[in-house]
C-alpha positions as CSV (number, residue, x, y, z in Angstrom):
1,X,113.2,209.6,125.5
2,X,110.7,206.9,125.3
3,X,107.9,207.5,127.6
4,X,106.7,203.5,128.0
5,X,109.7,201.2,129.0
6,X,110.2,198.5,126.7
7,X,108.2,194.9,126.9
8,X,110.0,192.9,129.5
9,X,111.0,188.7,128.5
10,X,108.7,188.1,131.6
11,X,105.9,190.4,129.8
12,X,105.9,188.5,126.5
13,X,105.5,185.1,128.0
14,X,102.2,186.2,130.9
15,X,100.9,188.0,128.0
16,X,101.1,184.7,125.6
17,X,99.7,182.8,127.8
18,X,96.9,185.1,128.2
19,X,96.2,185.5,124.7
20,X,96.1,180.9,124.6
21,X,93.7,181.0,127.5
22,X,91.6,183.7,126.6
23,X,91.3,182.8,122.7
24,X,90.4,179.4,124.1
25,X,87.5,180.4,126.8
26,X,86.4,182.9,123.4
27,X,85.8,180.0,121.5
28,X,83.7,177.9,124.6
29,X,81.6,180.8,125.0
30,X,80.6,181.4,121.3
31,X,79.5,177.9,121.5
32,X,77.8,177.6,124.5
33,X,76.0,180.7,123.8
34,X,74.4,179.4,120.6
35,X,73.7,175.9,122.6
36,X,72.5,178.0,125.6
37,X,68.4,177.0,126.8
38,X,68.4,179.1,129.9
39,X,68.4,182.8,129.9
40,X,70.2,183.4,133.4
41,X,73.3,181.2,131.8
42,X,73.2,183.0,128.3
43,X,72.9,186.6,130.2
44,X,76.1,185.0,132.5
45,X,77.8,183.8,128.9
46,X,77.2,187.0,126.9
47,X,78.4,189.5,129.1
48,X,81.9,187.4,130.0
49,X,82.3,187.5,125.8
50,X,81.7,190.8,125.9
51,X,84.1,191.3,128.9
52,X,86.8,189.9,127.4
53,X,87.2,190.6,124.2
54,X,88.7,193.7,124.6
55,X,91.6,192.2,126.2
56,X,92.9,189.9,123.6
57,X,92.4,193.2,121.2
58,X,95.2,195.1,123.9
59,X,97.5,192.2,124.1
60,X,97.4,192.1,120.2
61,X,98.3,196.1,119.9
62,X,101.0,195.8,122.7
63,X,103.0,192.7,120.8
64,X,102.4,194.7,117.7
65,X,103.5,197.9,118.8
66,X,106.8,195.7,119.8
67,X,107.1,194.1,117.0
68,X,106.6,190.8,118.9
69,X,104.7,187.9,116.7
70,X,100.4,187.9,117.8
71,X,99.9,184.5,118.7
72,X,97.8,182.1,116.8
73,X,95.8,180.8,119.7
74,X,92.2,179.9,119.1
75,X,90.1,180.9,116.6
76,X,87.0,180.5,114.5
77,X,88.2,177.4,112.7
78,X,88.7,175.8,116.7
79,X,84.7,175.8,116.7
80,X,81.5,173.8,115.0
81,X,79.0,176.5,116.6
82,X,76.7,174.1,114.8
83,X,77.6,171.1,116.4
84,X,74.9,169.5,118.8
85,X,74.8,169.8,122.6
86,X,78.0,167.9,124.0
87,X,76.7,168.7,127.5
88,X,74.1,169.1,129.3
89,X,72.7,169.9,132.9
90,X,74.4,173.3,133.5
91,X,77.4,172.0,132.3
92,X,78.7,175.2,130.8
93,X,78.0,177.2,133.9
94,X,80.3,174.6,135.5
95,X,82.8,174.7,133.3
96,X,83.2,178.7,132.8
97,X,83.4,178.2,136.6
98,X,86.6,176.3,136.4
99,X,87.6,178.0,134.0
100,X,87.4,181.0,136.0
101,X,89.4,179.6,139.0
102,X,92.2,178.3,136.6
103,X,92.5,182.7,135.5
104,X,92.0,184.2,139.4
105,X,95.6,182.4,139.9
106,X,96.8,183.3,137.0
107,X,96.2,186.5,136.5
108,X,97.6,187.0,140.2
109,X,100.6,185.0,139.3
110,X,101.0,186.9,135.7
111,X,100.6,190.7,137.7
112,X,104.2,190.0,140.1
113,X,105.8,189.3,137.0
114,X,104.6,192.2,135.1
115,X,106.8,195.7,135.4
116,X,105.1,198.1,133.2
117,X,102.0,199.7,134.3
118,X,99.8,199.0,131.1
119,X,100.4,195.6,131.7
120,X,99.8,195.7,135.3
121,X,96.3,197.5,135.2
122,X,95.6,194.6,132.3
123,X,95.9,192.4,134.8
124,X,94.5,193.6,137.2
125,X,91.5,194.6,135.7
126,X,91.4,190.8,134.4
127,X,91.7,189.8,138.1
128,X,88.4,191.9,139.2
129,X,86.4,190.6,135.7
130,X,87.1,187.1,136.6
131,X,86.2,187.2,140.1
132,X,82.8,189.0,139.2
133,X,82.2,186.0,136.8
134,X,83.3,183.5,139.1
135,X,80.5,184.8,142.0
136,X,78.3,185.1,138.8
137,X,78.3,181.0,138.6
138,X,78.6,180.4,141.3
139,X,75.4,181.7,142.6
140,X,74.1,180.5,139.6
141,X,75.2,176.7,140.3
142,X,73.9,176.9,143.9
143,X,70.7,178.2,143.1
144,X,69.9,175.5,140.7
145,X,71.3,172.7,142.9
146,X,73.9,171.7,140.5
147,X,77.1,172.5,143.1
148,X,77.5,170.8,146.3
149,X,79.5,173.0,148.9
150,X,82.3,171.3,151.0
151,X,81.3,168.7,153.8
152,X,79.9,170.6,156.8
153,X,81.9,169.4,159.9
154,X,81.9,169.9,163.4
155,X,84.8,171.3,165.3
156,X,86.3,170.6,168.8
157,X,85.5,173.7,170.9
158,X,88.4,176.0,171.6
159,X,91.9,176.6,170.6
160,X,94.8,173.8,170.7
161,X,97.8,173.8,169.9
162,X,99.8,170.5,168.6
163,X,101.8,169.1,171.2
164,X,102.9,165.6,170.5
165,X,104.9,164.6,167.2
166,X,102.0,161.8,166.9
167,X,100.0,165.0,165.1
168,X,102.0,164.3,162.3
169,X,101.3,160.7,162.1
170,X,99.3,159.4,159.3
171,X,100.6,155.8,157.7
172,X,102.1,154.8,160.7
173,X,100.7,151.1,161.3
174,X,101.5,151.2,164.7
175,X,99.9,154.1,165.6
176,X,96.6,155.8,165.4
177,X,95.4,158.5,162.6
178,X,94.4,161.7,164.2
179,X,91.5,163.1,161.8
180,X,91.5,165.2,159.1
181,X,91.8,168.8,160.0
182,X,89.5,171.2,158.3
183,X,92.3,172.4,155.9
184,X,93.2,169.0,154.8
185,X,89.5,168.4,154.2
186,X,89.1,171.3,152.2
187,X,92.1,170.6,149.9
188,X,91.0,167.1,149.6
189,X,87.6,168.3,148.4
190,X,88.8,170.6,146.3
191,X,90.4,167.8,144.6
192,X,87.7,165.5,144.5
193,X,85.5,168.5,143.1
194,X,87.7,169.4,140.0
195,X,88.4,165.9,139.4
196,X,84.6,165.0,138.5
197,X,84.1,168.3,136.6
198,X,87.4,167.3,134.6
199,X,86.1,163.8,134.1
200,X,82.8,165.2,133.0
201,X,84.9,167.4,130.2
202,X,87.7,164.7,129.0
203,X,84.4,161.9,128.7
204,X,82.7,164.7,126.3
205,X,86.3,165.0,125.0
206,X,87.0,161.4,124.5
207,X,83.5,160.9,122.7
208,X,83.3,162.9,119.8
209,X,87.3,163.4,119.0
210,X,88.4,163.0,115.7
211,X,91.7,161.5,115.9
212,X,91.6,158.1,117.4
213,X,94.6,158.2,119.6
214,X,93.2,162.0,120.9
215,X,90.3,159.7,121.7
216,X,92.1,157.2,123.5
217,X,94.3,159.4,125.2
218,X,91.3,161.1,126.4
219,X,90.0,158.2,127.8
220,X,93.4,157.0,130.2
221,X,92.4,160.6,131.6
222,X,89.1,160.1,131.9
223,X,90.2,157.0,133.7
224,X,92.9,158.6,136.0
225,X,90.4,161.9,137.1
226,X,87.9,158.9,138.4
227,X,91.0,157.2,140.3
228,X,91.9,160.6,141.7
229,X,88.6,161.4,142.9
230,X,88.0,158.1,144.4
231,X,91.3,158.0,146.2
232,X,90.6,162.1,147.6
233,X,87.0,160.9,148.4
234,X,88.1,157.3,150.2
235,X,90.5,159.4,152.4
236,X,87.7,162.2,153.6
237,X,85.0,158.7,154.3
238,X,87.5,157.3,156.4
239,X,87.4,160.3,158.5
240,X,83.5,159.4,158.9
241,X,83.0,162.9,157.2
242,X,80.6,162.8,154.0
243,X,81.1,163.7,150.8
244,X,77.9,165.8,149.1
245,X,77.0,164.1,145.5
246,X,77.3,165.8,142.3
247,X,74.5,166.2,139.7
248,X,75.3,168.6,137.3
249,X,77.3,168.5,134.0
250,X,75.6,165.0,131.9
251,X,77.6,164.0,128.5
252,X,75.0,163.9,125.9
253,X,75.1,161.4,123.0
254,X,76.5,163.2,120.5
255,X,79.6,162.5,118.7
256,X,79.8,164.8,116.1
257,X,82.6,167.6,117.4
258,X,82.2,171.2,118.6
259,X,85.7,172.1,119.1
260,X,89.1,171.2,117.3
261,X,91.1,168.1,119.0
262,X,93.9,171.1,118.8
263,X,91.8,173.1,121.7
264,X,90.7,170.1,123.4
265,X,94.4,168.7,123.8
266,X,95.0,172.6,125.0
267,X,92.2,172.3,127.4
268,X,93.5,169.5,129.1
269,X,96.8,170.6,129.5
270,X,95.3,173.7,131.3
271,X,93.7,171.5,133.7
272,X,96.2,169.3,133.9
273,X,98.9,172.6,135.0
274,X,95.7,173.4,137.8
275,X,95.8,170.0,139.1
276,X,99.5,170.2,139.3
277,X,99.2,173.4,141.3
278,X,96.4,172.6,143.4
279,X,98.1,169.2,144.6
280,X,101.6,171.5,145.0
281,X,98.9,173.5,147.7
282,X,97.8,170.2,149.3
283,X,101.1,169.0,150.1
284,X,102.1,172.4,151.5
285,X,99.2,172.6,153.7
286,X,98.7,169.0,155.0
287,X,100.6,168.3,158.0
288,X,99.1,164.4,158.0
289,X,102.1,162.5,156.3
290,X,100.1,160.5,154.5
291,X,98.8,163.4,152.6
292,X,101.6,164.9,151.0
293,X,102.6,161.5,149.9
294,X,99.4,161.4,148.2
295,X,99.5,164.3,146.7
296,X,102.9,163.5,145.4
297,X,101.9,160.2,144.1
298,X,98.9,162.3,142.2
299,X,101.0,164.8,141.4
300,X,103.6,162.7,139.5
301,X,100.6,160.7,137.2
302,X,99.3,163.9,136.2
303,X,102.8,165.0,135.2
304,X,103.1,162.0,133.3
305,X,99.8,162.2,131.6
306,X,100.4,166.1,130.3
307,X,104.0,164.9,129.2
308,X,102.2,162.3,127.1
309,X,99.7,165.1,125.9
310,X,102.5,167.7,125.1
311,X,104.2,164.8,122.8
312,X,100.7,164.2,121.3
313,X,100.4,167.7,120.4
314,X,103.8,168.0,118.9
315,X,103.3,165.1,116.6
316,X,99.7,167.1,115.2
317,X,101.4,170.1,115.1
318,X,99.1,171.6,117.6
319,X,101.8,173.3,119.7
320,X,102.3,176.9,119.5
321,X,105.7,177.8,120.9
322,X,105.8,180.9,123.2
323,X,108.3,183.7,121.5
324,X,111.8,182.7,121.2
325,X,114.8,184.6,122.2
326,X,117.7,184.6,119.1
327,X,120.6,182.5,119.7
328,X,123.8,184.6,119.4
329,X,125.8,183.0,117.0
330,X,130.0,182.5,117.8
331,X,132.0,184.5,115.8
């Protein structure tokens, strides 16, 4: 009798999309590493690698022993270690901190869908490596000055509880917005946050692409990140709360590529799946009407601008299809 149940459909496809991300941060890190100027970020950089690795070894051995296809994903080929500083300004701190965010949902997400206990303590191991590393820089961000925390507010004193429908209200001309509660705020920060890191990334993106319409296509995002963050930003003014500035994370002036426009289109697509998840949180937790419809409104532009991404990457032949289950053929 075999002792370890067979690899679940649900299994293959968390454990594919494991191996894409992980591959992927592999690649960022080997090249920020050699870029790296500051000790305390290389330290930070170094020991995630190190971290890591081992897990896109054990995903490789568990497809192999069943006899499931090892991914492509990212490898050597994805990355000019050469290649002059894209960014600068503690930029790869904040990006390994997205990029850390983006995996503490996933790997939660991927461990309810995973059945055998291999795969479970994978995950959650994952979970408590990526959490470390996700205090790491952010520590590290705050120290240096280069992350702004969410707008301090001030609170009516005691408890209340909502007793008029006009709680709801929100683009009601003919009567007035009650302000922002403090879980609205905090999803419309969040927003606004990811928004400039992600415009910071598609701009570096955009500049030193090789393929002109990866370029371009770069730039509409670069273009609708700056509309979302203005829009999330305008709506948090309004509510005469202020909104902490961002220094960190300057495009340099190089052109000359670090990274394949295979990983960069990848990239994007992974923030553009956050995005769609965060705003999916924002609508569920805003109980102002006018915020879910802007979330919505955000919600279906981001759609839109991964669906024109996805196409992109088909026509390069960039996209690697997760494993496919064999049609049965009639008889």
């Amino acid at each position: 009798m075999k002792s370890t149940p067979s690899i679940t459909s649900s299994e293959i496809g968390i454990l594919w999309m494991s191996y894409q991300q992980k591959t992927m941060v592999m690649r960022f890190l080997e090249y920020f590493i050699e870029q790296a100027e500051d000790p305390k970020a290389k330290d930070i950089m170094t020991d995630l690698l190190k971290e890591i690795t081992p897990y896109v070894k054990k995903i490789q051995k568990i497809y192999e022993k069943e006899n499931v296809p090892v991914p492509v994903g990212f490898t050597s080929k994805d990355v000019n270690l050469k290649a002059p500083k894209l960014f600068d300004n503690g930029f790869d701190i904040m990006f390994i901190r997205l990029i850390k965010e983006i995996s503490m949902g996933m790997h939660t997400l991927n461990l309810t869908m995973a059945y055998r206990s291999d795969i479970m303590v994978l995950f959650r191991e994952l979970t408590i490596i990526t959490q470390k590393y996700y205090d790491r820089c952010n520590t590290y961000l705050l120290e240096k000055g280069l992350l702004p925390r969410a707008p301090y507010v001030a609170v009516e004193e005691g408890v209340e509880f909502a007793e008029e429908k006009g709680y709801l209200n929100g683009n009601d001309f003919f009567s007035e917005r009650r302000s922002l509660n403090t879980v609205e705020i905090t999803h419309l920060f969040h927003g606004v946050e990811t928004n400039l890191i992600g415009l910071q990334v598609i701009n570096g993106f955009s500049q030193c692409a090789e393929e002109k319409e990866v370029s371009n296509y770069f730039a509409k995002g670069g273009e609708l990140a700056k509309e979302i963050a203005t829009g999330l930003g305008d709506i948090i003014l309004k509510n005469d709360t202020q909104l902490p500035g961002f220094s960190g994370g300057n495009v340099t002036a190089s052109t000359i590529p670090p990274f394949s426009d295979k990983m960069m289109m990848y990239c994007i697509s992974l923030f553009c799946s956050f995005s769609l998840g965060g705003n999916s949180l924002g609508t569920a937790f805003s109980l102002r009407n006018d915020l879910p419809a802007k979330f919505s409104i955000i919600m279906k532009d981001v759609f839109d601008y991964a669906h024109e991404g996805a196409k992109l990457m088909i026509k390069h032949g960039w996209m690697e299809e997760p494993p496919q289950t064999i049609k049965m053929k009639a008889k």
